[in-house]
NUTI-396389 format. One record per residue (C-alpha): x, z, y; residue in one letter. Coordinates in nm, 2 decimals, always signed. Example, Ala and Ser with C-alpha at 12.3 -4.5 7.8 and 13.67 -1.06 7.14 Angstrom:
NUTI-396389
        u        w        v   r
    +1.23    +0.78    -0.45   A
    +1.37    +0.71    -0.11   S
***
This chain:
NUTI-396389
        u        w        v   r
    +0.00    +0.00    +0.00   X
    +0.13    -0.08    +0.32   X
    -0.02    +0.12    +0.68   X
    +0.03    -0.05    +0.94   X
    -0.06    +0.15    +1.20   X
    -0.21    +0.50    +1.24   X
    -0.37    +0.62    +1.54   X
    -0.56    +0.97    +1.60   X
    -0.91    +0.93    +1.80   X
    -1.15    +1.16    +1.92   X
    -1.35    +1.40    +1.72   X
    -1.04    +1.50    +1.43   X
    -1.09    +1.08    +1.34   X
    -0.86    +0.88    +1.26   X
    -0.80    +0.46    +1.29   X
    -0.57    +0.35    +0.95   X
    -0.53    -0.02    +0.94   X
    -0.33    -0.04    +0.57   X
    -0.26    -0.34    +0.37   X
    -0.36    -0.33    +0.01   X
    -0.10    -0.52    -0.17   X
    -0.18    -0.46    -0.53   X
    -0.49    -0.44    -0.75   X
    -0.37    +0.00    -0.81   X
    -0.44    -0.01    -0.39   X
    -0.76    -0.15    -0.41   X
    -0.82    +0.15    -0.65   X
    -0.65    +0.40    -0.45   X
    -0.91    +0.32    -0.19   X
    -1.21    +0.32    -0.38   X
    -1.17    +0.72    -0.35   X
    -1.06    +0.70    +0.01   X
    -1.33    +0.52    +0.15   X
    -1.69    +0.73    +0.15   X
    -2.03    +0.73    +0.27   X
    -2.02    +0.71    +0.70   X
    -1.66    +0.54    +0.77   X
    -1.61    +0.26    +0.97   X
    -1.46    -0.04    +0.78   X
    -1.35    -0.34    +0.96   X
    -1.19    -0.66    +0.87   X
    -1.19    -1.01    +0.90   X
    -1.45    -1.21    +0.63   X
    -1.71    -1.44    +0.57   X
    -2.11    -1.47    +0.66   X
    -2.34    -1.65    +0.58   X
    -2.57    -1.78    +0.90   X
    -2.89    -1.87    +0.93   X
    -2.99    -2.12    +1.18   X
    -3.28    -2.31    +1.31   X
    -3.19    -2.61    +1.45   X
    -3.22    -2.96    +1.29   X
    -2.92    -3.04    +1.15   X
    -2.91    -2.73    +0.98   X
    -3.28    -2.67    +0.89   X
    -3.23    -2.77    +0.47   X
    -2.88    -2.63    +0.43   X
    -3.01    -2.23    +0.36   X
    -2.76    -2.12    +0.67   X
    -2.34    -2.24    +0.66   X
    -2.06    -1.94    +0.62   X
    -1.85    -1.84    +0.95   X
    -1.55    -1.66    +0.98   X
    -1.57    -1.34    +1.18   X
    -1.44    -0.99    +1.25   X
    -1.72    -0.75    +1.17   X
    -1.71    -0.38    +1.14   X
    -1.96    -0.22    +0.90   X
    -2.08    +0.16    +0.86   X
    -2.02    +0.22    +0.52   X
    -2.29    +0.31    +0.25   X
    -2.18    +0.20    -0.09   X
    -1.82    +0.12    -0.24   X
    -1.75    -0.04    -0.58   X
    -1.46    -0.15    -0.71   X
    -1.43    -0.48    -0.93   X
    -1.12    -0.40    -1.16   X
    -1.17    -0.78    -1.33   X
    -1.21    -0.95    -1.03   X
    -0.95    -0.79    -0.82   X
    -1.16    -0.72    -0.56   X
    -1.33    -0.39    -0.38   X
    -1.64    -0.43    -0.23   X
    -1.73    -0.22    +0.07   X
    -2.15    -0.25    +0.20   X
    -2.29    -0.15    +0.53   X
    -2.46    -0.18    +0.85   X
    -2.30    -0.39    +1.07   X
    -2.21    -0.22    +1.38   X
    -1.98    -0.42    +1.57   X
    -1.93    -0.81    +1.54   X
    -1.77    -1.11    +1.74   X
    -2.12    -1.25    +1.65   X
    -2.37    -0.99    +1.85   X
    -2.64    -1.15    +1.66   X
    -2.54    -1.01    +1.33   X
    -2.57    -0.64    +1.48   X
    -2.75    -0.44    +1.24   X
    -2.77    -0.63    +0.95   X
    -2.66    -0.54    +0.60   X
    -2.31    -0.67    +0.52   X
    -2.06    -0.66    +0.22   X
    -1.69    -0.69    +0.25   X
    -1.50    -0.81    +0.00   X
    -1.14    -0.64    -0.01   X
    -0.87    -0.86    -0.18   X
    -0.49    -0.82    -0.23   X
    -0.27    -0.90    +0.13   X
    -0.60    -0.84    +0.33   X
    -0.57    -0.62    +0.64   X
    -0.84    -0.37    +0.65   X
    -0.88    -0.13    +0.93   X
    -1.09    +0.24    +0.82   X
    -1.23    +0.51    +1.09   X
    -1.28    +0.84    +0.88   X
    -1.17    +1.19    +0.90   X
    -0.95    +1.20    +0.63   X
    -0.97    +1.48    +0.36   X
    -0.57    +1.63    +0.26   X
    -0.62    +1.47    -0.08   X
    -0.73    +1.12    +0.08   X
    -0.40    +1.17    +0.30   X
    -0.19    +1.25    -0.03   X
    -0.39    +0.96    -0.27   X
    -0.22    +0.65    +0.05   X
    +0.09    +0.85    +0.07   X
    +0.07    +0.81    -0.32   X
    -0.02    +0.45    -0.28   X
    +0.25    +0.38    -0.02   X
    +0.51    +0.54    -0.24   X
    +0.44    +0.32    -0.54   X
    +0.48    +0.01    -0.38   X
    +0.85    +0.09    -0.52   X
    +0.81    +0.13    -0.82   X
    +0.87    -0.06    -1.08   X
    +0.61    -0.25    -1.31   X
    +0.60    -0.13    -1.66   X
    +0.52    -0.29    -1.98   X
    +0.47    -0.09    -2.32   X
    +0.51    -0.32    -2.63   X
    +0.44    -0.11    -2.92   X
    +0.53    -0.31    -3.27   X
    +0.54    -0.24    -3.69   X
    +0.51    -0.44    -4.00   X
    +0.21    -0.72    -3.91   X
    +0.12    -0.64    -3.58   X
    +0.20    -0.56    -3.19   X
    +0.03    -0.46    -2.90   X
    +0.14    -0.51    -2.53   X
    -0.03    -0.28    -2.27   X
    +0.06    -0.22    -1.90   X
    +0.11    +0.06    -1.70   X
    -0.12    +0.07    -1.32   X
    -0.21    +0.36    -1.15   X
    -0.57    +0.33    -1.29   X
    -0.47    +0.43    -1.63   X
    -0.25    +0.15    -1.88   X
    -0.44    -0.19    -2.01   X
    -0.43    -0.39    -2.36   X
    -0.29    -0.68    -2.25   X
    -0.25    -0.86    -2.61   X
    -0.29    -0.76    -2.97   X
    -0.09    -1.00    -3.23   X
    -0.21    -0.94    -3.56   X
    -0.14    -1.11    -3.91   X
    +0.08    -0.97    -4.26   X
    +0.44    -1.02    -4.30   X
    +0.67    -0.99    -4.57   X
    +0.47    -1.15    -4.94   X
    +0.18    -1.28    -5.05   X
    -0.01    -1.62    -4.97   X
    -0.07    -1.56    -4.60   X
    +0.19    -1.38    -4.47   X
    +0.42    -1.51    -4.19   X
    +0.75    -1.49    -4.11   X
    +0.82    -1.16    -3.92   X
    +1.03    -1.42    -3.67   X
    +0.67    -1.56    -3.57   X
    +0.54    -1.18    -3.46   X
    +0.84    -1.18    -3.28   X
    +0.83    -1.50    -3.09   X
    +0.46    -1.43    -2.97   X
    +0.52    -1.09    -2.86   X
    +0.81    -1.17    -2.66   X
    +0.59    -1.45    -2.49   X
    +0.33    -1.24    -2.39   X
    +0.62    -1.03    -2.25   X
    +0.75    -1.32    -2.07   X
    +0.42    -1.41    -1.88   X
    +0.38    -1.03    -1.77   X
    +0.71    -1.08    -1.62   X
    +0.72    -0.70    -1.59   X
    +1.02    -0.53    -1.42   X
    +1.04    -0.32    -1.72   X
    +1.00    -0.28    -2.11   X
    +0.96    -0.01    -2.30   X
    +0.97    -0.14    -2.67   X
    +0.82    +0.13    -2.92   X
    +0.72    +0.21    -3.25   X
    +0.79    +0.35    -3.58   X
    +1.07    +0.25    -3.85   X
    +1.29    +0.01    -3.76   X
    +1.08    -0.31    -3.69   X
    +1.14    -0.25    -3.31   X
    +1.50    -0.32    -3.38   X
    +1.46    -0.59    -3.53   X
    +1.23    -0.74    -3.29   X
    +1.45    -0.64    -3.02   X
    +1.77    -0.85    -3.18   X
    +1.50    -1.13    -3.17   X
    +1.38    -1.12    -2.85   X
    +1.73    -1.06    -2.75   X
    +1.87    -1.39    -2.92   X
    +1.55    -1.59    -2.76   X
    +1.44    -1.42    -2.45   X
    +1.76    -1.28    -2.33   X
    +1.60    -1.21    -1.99   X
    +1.33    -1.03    -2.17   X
    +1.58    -0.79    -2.36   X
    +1.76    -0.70    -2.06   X
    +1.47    -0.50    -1.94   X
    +1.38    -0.30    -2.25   X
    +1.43    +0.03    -2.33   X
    +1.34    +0.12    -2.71   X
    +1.19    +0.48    -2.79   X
    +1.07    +0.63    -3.12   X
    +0.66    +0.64    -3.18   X
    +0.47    +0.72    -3.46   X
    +0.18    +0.46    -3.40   X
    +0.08    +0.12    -3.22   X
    -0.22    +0.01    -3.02   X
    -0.34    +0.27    -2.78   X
    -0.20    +0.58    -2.98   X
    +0.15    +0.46    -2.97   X
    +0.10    +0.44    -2.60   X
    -0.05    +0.76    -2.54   X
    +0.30    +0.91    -2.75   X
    +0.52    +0.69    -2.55   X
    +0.33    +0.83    -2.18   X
    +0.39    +1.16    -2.36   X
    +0.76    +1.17    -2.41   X
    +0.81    +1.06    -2.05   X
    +0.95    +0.69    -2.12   X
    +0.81    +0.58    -1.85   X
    +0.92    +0.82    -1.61   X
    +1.31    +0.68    -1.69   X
    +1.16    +0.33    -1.51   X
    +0.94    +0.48    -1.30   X
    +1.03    +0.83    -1.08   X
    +0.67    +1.00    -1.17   X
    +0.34    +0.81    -1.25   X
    +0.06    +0.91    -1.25   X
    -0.09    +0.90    -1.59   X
    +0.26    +1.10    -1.72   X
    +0.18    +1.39    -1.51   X
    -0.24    +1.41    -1.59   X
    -0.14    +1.44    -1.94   X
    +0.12    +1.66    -1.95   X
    -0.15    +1.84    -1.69   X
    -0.41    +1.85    -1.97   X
    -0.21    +1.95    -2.22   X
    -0.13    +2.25    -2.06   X
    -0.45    +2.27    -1.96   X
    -0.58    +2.28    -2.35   X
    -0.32    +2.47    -2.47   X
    -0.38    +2.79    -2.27   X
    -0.76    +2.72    -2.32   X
    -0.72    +2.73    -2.71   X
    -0.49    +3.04    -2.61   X
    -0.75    +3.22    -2.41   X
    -0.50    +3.22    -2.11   X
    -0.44    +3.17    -1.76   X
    -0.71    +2.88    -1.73   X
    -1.03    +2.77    -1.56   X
    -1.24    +2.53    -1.61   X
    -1.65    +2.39    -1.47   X
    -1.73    +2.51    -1.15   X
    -1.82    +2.83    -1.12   X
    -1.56    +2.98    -1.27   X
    -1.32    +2.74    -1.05   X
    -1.45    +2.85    -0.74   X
    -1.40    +3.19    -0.87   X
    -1.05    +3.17    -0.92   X
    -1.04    +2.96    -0.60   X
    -1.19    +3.27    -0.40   X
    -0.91    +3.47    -0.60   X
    -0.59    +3.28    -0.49   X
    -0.56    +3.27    -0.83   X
    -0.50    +2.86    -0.88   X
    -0.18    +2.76    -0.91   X
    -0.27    +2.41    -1.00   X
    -0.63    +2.28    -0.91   X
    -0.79    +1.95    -1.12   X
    -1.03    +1.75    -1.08   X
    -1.16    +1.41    -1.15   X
    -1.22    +1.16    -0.87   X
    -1.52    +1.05    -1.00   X
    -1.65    +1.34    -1.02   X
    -1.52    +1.46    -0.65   X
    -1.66    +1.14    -0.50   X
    -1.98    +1.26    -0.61   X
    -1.99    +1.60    -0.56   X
    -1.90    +1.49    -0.15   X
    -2.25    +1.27    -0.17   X
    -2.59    +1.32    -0.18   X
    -2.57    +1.32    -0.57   X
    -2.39    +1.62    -0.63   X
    -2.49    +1.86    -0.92   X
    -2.31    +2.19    -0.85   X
    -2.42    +2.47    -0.62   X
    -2.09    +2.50    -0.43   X
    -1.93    +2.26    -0.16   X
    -1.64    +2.06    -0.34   X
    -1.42    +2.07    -0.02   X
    -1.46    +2.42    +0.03   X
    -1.35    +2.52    -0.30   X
    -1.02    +2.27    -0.22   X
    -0.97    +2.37    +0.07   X
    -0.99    +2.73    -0.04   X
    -0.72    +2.65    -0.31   X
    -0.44    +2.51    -0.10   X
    -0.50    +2.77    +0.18   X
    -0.37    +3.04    -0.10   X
    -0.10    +2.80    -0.25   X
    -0.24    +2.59    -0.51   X
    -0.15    +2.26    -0.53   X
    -0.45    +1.98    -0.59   X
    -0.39    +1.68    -0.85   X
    -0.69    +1.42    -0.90   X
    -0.76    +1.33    -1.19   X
    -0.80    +0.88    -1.27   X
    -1.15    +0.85    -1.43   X
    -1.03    +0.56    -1.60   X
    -0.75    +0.74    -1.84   X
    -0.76    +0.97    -2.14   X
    -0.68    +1.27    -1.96   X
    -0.92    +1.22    -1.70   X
    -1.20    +1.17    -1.95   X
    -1.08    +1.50    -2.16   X
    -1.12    +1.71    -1.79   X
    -1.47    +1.50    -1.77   X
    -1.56    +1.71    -2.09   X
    -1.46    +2.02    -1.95   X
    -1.72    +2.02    -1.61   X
    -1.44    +1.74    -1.41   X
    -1.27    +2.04    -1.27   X
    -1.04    +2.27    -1.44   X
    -0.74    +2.49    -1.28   X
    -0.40    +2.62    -1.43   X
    -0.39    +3.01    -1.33   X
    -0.13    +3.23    -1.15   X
    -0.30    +3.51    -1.33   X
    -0.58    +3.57    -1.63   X
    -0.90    +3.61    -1.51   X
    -1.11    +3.92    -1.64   X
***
C-alpha cells in the first residue's frame, strides 16, 4: 500500500489518499473503510440523457471525480476488485448529487478516504505499507504421485495447482520426471520471489535436483523444509515451523497461528485465557490482557448496526491498550481465524488467571 498523503481536518478526521497496489491492499481496506466515510476517486457513470441522439442508447458512461458517503463495502477476491456504495455527495457532474453510486477499487488506483481512523485501522495501512517489501511466497508441497502449489497473501495462503497421477509401476503410472516438470511450471508462471519446497521422504529432493537441472531460475529461489503432509495440511506445518518467516520478516498468518495455538493450549490447560465476550471485556476491565484477539469479520460487525453482543467493541479495545495489551486482528479467511470464529471471534492471552 502506498499513502500518498495524509492530512488531519477538523473534527479528529482525517484525509488519507493511499494507493492500493496489490490484491492483500484491496483486503486490507475492506476492514478500513466503514459505514459513514467519505470515499472519493476518479471512475465511471453511466448517464442518462434526453436528447435525440441519445434517446435509444439507455444513457453513455462518463469519466468523473465523485465522492460518495459510504454504506456498504464488499470485496471481490476473484475479480481483484473492492467495491465501495454510497450517496454521492460531491461530483464534477452537480447533477449526479444524491444518487446512489458504486466505486469500483482496482490495483494502481488512487483513492482518497475521510474517516476518523480507529488505532487498529491505523496499525492494519501501516501493516499494509510495510508489506509492500516483502517478498512473494510460494509453498510447493510434493510426495510420491502428487504436488500441490499454494501462495502465501495476507488474506490467508491459496491452492494454486494440484498435479495428481501414480508414479513408480503399474499400467498407468508416469514417470516421476513428468510430476516434476509440471510442478516446476506452475512455479515458473507464479514467478514468486520465493519457494519453499516441502514435504515428506525424500521426493522433494529429488524434485528439487530436477527443477534444478530444468528451471535453474526456479531452484535458486527455493528453500526445502521437512513436512509430514501435502495439500493444505503440509501448508498449515510449513506456516507452523516459521518457513516462511526466513523469506518473509513476520506474516501475518505465521503469527495468528502460533496466536491460537497458545490460545488453545492454555484453554485445554485451564490457564491464563479468555475467550467470547463477556468474559473478554472482563479481563479487559481488569488490565488483565496481555494480548487481545479478535476476528475482523467479526469486529466489522460488531462497529454496525448488526452487532450481537451487549458491550461496545471499541470500548473494550480501547480499554485493553490503555492497560498495556496489545491488539492483533484476526484474517476471516485463514484457519486460525475461523478456529477464534468458534470461540465467540474474540479471545485474549492473560497477564494473570481469572477467578
Amino acid at each position: 500500500m502506498q499513502i500518498k498523503d495524509r492530512e488531519r481536518l477538523d473534527g479528529g478526521r482525517e484525509r488519507l489518499t493511499v494507493v492500493p497496489e496489490s490484491v492483500d491492499d484491496l483486503w486490507h481496506l475492506q476492514y478500513v473503510l466503514e459505514p459513514g466515510d467519505r470515499v472519493a476517486g476518479d471512475t465511471t457513470r453511466r448517464i442518462q440523457r434526453n436528447d435525440d441522439q441519445m434517446r435509444d442508447t439507455g444513457g453513455e458512461r462518463e469519466h468523473m471525480w465523485v465522492a460518495i458517503a459510504v454504506d456498504d463495502i464488499e470485496f471481490h477476491k476473484f475479480a481483484n476488485r473492492l467495491r465501495v456504495g454510497g450517496e454521492i455527495v460531491a461530483c464534477s457532474r452537480e447533477d449526479q448529487l444524491g444518487f446512489h453510486h458504486t466505486l469500483n477499487v482496482e490495483e494502481r488506483e488512487e483513492l482518497s478516504i475521510e474517516k476518523r481512523f480507529k488505532p487498529d485501522q491505523e496499525a492494519r495501512l501501516e501493516e499494509a505499507e510495510e508489506a509492500t517489501e516483502n517478498p512473494d511466497v510460494a509453498i510447493a508441497t510434493v510426495e510420491e504421485g502428487q504436488a500441490h502449489v499454494h501462495t502465501v497473501a495476507q488474506y490467508g495462503t491459496e491452492e494454486r495447482a494440484a498435479i495428481t497421477g501414480p508414479t513408480g509401476k503399474g499400467d498407468f503410472a508416469r514417470e516421476r520426471s513428468e510430476l516434476f516438470a509440471e510442478l516446476a511450471t506452475v512455479l515458473e508462471r507464479q514467478d514468486a520471489d520465493a519457494v519453499i519446497l516441502a514435504g515428506p521422504g525424500f521426493t522433494k529432493q529429488d524434485a528439487y535436483k530436477y527443477i534444478e537441472q530444468n528451471a535453474p531460475d526456479v531452484a535458486e529461489k527455493i528453500t526445502m523444509v521437512d513436512a509430514a503432509a501435502v495439500g493444505d495440511r503440509g501448508v498449515h506445518e510449513v506456516l507452523k515451523r516459521g518457513a516462511v518467516a526466513d523469506v518473509q520478516q513476520e506474516t501475518r498468518i505465521e503469527s495468528e497461528a502460533e496466536y491460537i495455538d497458545e490460545l488453545t493450549q492454555r484453554i485445554a490447560q485451564g490457564a491464563k485465557a479468555a475467550y467470547g465476550p463477556d468474559e473478554v471485556k472482563q479481563a479487559a476491565e481488569y488490565g488483565a490482557i496481555e494480548r487481545l484477539l479478535i476476528v475482523d469479520d467479526r469486529l466489522r460487525q460488531e462497529r454496525g448496526p448488526d452487532g450481537e453482543w451487549r458491550l461496545d467493541v471499541d470500548d473494550v479495545v480501547r480499554t485493553a491498550e490503555q492497560k498495556g495489551g496489545e491488539v492483533t486482528v484476526f484474517s476471516s479467511e485463514f484457519p486460525p481465524g475461523e478456529q477464534l470464529s468458534n470461540l465467540g471471534g474474540i479471545a485474549a492471552l492473560l497477564r494473570y488467571r481469572l477467578e
